[in-house]
CHARMM-style PDB file with segment names, atoms N, HN, CA, C and O in Angstrom:
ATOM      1  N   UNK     1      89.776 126.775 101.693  1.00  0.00      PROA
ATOM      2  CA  UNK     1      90.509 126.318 102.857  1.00  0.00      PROA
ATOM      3  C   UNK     1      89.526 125.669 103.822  1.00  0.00      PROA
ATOM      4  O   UNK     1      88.502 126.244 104.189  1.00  0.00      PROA
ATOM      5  N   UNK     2      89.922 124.293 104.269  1.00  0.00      PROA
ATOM      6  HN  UNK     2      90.755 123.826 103.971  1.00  0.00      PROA
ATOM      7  CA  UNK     2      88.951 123.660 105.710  1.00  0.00      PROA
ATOM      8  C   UNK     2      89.487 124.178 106.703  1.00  0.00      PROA
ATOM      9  O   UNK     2      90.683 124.121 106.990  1.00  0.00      PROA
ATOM     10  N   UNK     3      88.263 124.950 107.548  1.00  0.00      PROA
ATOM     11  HN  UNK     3      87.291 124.996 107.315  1.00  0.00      PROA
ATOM     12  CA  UNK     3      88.808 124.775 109.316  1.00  0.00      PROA
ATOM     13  C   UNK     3      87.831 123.357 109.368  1.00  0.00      PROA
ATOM     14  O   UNK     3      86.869 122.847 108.794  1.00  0.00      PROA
ATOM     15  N   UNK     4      88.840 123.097 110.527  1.00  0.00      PROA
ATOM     16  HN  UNK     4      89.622 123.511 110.993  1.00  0.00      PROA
ATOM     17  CA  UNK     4      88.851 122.139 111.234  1.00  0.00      PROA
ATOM     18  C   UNK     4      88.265 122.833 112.484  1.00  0.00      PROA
ATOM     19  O   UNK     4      88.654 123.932 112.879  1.00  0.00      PROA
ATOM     20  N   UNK     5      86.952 121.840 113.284  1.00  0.00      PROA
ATOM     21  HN  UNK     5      86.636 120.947 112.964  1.00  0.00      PROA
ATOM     22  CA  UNK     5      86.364 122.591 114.929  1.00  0.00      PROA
ATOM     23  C   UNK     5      86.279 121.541 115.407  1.00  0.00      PROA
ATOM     24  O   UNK     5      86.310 120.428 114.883  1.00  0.00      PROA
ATOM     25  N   UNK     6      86.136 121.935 116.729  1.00  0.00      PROA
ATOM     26  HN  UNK     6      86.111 122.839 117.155  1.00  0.00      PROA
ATOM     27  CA  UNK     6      86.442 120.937 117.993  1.00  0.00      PROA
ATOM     28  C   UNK     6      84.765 119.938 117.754  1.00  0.00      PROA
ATOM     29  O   UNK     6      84.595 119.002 118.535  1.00  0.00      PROA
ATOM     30  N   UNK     7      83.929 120.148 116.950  1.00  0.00      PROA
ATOM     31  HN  UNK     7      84.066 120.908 116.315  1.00  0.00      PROA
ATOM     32  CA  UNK     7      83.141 119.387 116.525  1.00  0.00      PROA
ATOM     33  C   UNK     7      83.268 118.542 116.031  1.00  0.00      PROA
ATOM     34  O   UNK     7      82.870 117.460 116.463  1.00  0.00      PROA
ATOM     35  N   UNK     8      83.985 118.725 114.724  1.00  0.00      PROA
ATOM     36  HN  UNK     8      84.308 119.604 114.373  1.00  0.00      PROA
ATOM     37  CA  UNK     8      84.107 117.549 113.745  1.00  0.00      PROA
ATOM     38  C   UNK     8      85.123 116.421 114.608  1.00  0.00      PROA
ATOM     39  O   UNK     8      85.123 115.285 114.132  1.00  0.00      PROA
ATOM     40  N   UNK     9      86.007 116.658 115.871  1.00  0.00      PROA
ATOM     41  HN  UNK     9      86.007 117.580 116.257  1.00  0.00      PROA
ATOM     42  CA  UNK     9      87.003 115.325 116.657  1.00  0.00      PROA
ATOM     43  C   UNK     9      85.482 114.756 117.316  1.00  0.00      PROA
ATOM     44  O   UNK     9      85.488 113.529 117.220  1.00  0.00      PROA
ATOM     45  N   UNK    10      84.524 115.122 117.788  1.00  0.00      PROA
ATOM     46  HN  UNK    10      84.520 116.119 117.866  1.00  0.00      PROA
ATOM     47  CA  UNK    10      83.811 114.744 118.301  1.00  0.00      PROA
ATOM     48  C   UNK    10      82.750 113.995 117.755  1.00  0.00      PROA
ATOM     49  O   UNK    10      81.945 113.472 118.525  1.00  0.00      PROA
ATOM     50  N   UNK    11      82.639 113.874 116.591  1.00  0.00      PROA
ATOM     51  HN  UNK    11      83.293 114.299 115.965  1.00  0.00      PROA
ATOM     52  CA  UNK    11      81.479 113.011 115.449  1.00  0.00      PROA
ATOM     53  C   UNK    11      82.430 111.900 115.494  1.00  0.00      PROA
ATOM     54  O   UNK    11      82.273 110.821 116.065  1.00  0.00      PROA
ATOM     55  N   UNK    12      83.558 112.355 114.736  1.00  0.00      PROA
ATOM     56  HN  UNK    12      83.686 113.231 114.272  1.00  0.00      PROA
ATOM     57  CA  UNK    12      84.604 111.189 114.651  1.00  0.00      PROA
ATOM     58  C   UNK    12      84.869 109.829 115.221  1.00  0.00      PROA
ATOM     59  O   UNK    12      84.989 109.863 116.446  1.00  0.00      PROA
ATOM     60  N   UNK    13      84.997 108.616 114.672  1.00  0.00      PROA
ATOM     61  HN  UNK    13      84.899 108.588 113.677  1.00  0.00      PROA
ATOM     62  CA  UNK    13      84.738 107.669 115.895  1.00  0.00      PROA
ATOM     63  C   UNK    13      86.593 107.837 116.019  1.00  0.00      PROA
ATOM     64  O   UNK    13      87.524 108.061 115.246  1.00  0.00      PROA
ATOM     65  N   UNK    14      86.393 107.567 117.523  1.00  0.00      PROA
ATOM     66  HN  UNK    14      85.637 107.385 118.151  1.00  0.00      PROA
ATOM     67  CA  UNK    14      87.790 107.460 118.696  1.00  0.00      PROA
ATOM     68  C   UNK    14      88.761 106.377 118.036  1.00  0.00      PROA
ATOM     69  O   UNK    14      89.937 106.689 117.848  1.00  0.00      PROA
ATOM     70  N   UNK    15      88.352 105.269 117.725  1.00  0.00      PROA
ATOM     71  HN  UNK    15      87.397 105.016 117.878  1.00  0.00      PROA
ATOM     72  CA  UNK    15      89.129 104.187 117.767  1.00  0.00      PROA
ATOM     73  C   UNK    15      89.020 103.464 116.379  1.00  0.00      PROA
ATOM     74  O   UNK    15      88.248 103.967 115.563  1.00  0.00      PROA
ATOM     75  N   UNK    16      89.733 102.304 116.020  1.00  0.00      PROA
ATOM     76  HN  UNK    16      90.360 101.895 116.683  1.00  0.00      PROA
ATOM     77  CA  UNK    16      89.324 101.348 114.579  1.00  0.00      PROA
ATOM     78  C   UNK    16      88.525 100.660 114.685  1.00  0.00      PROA
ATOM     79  O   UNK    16      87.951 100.199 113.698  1.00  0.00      PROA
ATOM     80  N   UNK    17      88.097 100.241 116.327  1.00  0.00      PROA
ATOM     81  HN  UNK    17      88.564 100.615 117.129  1.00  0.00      PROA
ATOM     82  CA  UNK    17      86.759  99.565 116.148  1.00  0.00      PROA
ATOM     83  C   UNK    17      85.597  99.771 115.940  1.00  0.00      PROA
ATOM     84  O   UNK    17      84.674  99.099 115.480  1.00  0.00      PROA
ATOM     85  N   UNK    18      85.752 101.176 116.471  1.00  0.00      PROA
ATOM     86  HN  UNK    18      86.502 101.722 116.845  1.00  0.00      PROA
ATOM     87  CA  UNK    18      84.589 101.960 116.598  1.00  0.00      PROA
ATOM     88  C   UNK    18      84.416 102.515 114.854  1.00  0.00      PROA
ATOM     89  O   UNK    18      83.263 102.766 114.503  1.00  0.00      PROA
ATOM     90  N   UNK    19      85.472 102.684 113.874  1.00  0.00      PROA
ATOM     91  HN  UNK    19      86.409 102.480 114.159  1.00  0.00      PROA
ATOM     92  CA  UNK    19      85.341 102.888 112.886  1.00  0.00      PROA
ATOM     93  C   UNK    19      84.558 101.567 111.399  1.00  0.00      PROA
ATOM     94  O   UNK    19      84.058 101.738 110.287  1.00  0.00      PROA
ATOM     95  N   UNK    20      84.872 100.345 112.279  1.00  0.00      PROA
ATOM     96  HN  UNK    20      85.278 100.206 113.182  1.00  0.00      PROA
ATOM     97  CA  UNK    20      84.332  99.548 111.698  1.00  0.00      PROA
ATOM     98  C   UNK    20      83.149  99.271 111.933  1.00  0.00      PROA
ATOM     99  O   UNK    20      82.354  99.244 110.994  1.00  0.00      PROA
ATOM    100  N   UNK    21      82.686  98.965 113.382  1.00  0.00      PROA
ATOM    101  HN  UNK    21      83.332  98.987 114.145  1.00  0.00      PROA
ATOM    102  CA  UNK    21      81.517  98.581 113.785  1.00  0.00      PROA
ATOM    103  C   UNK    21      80.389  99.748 113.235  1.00  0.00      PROA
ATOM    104  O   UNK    21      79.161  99.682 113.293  1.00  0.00      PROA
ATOM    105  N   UNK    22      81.122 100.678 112.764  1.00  0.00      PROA
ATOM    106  HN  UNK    22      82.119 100.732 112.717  1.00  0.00      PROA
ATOM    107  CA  UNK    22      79.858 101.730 111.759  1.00  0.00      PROA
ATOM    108  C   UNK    22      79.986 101.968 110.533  1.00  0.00      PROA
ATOM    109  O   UNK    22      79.340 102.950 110.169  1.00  0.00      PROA
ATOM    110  N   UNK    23      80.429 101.577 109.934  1.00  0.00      PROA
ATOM    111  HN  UNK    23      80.954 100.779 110.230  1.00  0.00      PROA
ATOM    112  CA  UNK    23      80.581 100.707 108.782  1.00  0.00      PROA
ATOM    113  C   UNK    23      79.630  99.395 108.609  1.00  0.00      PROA
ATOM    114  O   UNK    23      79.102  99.051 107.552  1.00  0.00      PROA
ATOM    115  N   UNK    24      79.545  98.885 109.578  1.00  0.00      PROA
ATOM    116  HN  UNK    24      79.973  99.165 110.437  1.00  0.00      PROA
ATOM    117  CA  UNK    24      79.198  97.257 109.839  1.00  0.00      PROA
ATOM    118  C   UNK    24      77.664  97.286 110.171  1.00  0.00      PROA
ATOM    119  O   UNK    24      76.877  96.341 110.123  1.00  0.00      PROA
ATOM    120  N   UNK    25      77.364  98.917 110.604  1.00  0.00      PROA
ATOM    121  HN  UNK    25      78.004  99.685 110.643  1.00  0.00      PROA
ATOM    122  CA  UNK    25      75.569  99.073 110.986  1.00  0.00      PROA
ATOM    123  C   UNK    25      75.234 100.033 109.502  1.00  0.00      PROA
ATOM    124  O   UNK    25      74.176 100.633 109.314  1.00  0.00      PROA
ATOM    125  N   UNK    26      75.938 100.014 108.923  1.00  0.00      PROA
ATOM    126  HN  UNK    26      76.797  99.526 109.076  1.00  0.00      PROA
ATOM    127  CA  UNK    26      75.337 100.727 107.808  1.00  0.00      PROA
ATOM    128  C   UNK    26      75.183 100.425 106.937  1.00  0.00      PROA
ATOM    129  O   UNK    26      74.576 101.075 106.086  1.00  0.00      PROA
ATOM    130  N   UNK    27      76.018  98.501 106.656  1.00  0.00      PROA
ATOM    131  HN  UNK    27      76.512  97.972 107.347  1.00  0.00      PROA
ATOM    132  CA  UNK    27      75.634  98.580 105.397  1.00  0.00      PROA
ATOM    133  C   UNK    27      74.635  97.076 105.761  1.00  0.00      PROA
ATOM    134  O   UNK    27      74.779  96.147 104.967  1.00  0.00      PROA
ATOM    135  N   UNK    28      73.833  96.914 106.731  1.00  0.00      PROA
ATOM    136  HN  UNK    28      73.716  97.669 107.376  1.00  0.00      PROA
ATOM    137  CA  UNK    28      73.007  96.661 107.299  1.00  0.00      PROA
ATOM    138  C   UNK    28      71.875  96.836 106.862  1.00  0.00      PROA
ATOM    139  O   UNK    28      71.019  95.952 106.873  1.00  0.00      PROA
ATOM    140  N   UNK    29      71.618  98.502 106.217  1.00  0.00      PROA
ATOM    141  HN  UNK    29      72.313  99.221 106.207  1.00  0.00      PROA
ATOM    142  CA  UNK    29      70.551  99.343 106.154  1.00  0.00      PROA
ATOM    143  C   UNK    29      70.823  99.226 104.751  1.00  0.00      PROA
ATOM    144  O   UNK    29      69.750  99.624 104.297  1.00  0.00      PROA
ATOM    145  N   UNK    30      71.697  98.884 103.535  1.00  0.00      PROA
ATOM    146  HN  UNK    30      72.568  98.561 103.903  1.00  0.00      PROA
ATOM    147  CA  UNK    30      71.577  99.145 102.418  1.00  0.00      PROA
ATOM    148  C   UNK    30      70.485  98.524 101.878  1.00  0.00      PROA
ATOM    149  O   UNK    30      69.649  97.713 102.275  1.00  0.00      PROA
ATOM    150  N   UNK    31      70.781  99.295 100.569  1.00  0.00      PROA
ATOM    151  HN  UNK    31      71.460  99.954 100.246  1.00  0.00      PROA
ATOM    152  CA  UNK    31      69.089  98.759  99.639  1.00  0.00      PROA
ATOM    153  C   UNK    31      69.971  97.861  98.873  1.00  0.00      PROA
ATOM    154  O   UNK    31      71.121  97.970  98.447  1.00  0.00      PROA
ATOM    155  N   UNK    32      69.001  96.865  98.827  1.00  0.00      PROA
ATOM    156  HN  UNK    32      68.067  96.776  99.173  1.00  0.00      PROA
ATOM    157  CA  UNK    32      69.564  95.542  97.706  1.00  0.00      PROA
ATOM    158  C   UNK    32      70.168  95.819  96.486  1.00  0.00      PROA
ATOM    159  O   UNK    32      70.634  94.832  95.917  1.00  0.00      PROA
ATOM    160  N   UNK    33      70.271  96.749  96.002  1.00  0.00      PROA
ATOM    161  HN  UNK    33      69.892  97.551  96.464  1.00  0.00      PROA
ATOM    162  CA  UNK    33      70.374  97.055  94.531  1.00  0.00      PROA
ATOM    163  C   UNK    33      72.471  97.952  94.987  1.00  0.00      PROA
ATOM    164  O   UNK    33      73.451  98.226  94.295  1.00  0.00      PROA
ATOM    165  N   UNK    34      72.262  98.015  95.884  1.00  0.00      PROA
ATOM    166  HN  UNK    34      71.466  97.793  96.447  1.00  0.00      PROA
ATOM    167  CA  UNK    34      73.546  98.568  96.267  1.00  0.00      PROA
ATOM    168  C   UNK    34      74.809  97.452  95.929  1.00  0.00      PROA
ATOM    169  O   UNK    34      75.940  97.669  95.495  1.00  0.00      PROA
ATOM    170  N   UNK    35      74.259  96.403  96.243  1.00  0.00      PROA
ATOM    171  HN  UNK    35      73.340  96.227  96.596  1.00  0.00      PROA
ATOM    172  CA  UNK    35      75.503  95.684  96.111  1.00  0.00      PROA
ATOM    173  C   UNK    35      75.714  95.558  94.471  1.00  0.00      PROA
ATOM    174  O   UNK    35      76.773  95.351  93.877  1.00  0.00      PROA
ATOM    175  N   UNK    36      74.440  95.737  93.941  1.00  0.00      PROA
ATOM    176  HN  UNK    36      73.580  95.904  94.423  1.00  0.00      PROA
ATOM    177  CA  UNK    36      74.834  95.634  92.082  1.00  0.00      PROA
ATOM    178  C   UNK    36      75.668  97.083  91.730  1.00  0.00      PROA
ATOM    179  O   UNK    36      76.706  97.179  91.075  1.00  0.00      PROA
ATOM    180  N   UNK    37      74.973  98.058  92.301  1.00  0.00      PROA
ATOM    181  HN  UNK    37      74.130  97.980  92.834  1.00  0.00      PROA
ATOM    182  CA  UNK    37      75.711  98.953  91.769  1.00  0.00      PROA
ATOM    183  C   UNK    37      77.682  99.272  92.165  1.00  0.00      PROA
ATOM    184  O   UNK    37      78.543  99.890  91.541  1.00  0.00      PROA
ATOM    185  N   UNK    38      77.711  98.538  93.401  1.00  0.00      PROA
ATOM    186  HN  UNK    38      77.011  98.035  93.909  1.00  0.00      PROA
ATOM    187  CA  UNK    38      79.337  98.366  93.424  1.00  0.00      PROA
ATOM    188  C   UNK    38      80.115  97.904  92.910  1.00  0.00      PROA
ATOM    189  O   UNK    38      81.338  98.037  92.886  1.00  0.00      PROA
ATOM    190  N   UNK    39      78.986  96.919  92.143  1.00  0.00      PROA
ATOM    191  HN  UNK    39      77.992  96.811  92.162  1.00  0.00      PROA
ATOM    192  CA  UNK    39      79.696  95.826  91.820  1.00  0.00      PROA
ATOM    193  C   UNK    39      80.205  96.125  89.989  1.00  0.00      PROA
ATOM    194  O   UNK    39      81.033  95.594  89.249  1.00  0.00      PROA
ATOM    195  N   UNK    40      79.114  97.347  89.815  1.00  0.00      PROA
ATOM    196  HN  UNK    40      78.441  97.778  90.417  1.00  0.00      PROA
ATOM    197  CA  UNK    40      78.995  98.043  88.446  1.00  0.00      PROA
ATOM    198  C   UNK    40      80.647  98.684  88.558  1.00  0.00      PROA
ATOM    199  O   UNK    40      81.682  98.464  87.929  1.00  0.00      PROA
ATOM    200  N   UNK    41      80.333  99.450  89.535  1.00  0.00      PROA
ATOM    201  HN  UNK    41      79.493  99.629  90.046  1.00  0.00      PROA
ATOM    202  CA  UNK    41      81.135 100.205  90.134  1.00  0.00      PROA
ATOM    203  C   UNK    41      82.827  99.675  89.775  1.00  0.00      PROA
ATOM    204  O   UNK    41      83.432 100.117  88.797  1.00  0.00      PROA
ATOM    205  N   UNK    42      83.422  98.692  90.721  1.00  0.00      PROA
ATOM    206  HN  UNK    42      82.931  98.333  91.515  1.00  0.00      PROA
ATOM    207  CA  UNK    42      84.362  97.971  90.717  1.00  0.00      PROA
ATOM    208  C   UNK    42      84.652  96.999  89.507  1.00  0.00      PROA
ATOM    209  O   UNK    42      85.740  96.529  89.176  1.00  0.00      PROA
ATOM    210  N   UNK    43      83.426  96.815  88.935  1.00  0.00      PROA
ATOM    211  HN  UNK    43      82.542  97.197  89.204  1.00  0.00      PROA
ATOM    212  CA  UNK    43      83.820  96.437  87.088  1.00  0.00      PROA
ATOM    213  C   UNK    43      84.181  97.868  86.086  1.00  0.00      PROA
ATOM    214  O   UNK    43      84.391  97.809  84.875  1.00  0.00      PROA
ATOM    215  N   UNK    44      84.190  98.846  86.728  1.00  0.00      PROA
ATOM    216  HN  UNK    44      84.019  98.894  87.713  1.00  0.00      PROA
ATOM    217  CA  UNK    44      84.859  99.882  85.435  1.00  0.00      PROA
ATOM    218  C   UNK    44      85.689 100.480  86.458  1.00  0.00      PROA
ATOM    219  O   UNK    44      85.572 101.664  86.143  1.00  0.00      PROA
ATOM    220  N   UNK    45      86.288 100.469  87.255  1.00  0.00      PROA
ATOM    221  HN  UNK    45      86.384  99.507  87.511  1.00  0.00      PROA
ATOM    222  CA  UNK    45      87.835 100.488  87.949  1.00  0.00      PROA
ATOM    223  C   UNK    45      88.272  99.545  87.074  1.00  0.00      PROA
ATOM    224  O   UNK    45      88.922  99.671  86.036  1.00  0.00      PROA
ATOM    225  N   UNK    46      87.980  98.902  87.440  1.00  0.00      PROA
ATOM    226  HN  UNK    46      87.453  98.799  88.283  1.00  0.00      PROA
ATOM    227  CA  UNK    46      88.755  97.226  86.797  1.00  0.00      PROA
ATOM    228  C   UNK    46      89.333  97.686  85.250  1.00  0.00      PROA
ATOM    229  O   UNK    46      90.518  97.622  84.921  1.00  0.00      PROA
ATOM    230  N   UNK    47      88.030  98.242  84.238  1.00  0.00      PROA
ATOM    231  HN  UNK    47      87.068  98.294  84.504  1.00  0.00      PROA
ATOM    232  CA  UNK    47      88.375  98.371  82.978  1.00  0.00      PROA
ATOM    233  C   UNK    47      88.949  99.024  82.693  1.00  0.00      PROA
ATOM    234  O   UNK    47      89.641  98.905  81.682  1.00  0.00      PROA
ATOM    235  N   UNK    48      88.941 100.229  83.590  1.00  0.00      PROA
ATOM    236  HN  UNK    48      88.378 100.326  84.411  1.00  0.00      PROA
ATOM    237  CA  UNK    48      89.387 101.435  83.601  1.00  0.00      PROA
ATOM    238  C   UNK    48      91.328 101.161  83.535  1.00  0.00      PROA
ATOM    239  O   UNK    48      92.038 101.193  82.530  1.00  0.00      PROA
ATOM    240  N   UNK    49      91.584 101.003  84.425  1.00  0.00      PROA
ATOM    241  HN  UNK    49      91.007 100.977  85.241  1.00  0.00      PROA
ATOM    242  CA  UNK    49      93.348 100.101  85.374  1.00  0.00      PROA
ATOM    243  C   UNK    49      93.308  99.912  84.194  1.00  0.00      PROA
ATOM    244  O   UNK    49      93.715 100.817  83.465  1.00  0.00      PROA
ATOM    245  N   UNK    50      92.797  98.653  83.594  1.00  0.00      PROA
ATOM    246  HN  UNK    50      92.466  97.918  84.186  1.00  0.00      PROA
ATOM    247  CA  UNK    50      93.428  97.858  82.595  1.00  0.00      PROA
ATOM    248  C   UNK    50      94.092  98.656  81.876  1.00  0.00      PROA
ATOM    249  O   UNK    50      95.310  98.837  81.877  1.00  0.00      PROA
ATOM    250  N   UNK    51      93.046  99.296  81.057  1.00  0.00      PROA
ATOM    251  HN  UNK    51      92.057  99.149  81.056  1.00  0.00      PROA
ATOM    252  CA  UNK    51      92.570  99.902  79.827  1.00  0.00      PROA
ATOM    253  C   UNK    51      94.128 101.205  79.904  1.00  0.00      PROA
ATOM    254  O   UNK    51      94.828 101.438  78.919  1.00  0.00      PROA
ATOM    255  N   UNK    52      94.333 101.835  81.238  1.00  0.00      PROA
ATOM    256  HN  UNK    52      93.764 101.646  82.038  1.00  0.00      PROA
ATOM    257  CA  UNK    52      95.283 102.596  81.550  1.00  0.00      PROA
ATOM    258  C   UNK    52      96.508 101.727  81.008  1.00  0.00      PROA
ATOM    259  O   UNK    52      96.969 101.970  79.893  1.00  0.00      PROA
ATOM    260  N   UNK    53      96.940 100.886  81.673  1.00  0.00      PROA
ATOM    261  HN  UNK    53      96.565 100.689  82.579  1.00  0.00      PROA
ATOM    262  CA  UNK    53      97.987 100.258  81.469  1.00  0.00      PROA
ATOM    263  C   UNK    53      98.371  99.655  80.336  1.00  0.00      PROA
ATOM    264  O   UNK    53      99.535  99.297  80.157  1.00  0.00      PROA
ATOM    265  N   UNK    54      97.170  99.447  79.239  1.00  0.00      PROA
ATOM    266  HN  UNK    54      96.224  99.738  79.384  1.00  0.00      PROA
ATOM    267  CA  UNK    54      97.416  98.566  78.114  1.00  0.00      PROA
ATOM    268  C   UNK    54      97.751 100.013  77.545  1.00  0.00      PROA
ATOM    269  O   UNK    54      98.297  99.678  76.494  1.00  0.00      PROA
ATOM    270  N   UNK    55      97.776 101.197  77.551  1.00  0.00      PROA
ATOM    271  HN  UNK    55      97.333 101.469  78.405  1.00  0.00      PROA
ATOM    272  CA  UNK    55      97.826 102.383  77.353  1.00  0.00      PROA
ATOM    273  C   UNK    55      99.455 102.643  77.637  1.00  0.00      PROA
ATOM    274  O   UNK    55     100.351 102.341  76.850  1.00  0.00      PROA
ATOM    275  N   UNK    56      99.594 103.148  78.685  1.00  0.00      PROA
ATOM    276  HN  UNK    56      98.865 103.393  79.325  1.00  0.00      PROA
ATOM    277  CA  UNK    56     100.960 103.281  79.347  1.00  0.00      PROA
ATOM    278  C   UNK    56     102.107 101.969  78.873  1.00  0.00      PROA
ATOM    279  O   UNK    56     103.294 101.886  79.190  1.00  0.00      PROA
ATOM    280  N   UNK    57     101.610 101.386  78.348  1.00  0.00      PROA
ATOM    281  HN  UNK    57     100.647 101.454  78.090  1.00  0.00      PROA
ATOM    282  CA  UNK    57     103.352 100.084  78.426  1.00  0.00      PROA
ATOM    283  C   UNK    57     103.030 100.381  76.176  1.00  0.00      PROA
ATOM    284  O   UNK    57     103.881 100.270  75.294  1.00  0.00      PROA
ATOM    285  N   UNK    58     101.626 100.721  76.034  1.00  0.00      PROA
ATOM    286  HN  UNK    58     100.934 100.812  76.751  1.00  0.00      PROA
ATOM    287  CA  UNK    58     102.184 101.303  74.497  1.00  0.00      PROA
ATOM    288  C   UNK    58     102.787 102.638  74.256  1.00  0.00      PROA
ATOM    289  O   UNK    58     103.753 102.820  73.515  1.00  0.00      PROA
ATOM    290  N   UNK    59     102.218 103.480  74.864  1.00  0.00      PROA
ATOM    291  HN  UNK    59     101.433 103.331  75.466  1.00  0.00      PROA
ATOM    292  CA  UNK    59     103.135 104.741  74.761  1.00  0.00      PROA
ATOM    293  C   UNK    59     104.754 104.281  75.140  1.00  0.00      PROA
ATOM    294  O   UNK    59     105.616 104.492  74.288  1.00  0.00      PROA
ATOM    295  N   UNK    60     105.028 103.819  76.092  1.00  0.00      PROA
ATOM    296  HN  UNK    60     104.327 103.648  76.785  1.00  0.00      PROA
ATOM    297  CA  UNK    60     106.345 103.640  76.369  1.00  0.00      PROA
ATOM    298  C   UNK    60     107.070 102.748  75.174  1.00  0.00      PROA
ATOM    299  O   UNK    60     108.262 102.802  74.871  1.00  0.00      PROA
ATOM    300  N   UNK    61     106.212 102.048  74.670  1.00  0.00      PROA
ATOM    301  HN  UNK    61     105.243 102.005  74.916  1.00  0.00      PROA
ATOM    302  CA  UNK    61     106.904 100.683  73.741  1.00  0.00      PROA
ATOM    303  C   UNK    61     107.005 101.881  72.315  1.00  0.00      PROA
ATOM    304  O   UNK    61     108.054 102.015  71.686  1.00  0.00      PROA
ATOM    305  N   UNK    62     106.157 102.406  72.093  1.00  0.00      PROA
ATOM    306  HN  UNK    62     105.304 102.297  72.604  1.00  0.00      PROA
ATOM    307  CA  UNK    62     106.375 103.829  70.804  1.00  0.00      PROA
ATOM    308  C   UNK    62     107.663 104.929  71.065  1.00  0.00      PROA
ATOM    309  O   UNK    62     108.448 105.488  70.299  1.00  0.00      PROA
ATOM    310  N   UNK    63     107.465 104.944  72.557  1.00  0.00      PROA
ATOM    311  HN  UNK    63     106.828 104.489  73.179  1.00  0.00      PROA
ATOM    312  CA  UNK    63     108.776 106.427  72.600  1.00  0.00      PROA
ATOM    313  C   UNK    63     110.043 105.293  72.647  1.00  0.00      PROA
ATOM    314  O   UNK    63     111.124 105.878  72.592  1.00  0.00      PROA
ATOM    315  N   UNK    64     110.146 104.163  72.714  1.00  0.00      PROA
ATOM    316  HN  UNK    64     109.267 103.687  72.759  1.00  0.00      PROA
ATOM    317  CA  UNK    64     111.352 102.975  72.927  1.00  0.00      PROA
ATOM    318  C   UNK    64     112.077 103.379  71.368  1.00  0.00      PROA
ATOM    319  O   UNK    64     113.205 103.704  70.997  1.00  0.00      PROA
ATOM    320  N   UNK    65     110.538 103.124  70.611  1.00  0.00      PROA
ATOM    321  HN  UNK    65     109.622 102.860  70.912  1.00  0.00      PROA
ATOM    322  CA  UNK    65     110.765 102.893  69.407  1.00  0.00      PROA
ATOM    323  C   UNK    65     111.265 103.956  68.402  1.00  0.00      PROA
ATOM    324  O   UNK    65     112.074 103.805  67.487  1.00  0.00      PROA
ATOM    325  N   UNK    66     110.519 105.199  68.829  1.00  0.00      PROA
ATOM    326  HN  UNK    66     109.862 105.323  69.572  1.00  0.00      PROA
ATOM    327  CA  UNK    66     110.928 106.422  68.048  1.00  0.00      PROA
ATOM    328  C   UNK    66     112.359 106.428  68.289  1.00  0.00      PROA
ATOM    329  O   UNK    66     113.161 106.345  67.359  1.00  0.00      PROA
ATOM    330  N   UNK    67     112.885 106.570  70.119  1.00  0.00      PROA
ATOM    331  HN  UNK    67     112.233 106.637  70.875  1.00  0.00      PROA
ATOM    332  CA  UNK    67     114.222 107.075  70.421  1.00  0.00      PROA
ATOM    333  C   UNK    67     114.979 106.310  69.668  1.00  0.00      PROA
ATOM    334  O   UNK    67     115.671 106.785  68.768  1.00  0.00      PROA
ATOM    335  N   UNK    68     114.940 105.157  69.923  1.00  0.00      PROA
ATOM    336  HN  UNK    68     114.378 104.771  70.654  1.00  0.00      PROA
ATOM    337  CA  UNK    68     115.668 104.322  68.731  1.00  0.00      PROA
ATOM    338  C   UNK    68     116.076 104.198  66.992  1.00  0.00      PROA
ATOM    339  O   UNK    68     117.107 103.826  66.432  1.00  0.00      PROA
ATOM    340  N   UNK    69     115.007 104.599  66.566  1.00  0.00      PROA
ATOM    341  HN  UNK    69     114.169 104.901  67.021  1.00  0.00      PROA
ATOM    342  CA  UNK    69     114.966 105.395  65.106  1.00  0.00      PROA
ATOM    343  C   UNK    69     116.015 106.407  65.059  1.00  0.00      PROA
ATOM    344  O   UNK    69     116.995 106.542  64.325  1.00  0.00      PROA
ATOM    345  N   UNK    70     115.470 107.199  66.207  1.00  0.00      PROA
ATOM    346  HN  UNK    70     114.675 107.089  66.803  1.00  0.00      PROA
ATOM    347  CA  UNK    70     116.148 108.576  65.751  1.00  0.00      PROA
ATOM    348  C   UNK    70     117.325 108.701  65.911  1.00  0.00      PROA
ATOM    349  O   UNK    70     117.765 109.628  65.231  1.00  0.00      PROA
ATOM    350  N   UNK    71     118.182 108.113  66.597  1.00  0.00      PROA
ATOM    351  HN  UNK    71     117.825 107.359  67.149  1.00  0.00      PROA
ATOM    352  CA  UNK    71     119.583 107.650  67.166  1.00  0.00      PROA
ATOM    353  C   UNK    71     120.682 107.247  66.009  1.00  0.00      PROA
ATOM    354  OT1 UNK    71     121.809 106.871  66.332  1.00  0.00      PROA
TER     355      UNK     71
END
């Protein structure tokens, strides 16, 4: 279970600007190699999705097919 303390509202930034503009100093400070590894990163989401879905529309196209057989 999280408690929640009157600390953690106080780290928190207040507003959306304030949530971006630190975002915006941090990745400032990244190491060069960061942007490859996101980029690693967001190429196996990518394959990943696919790879799900070319998955999901065959299972469905097999149970189409069984129910149909069996009928």
């Amino acid at each position: 279970m999280t408690t929640i303390t009157a600390t953690d509202f106080q780290v928190a930034p207040r507003t959306a600007h304030d949530a971006v503009s630190l975002r915006r100093t941090r990745s400032t400070h990244r190491s060069p190699f960061s942007e490859v590894r996101e980029a690693r990163r967001q190429h196996t989401l990518q394959v990943a999705a696919v790879s799900t879905g070319i998955l999901s529309v065959t299972v469905a196209a097999s149970a189409a097919i069984v129910l149909t057989l069996a009928v």
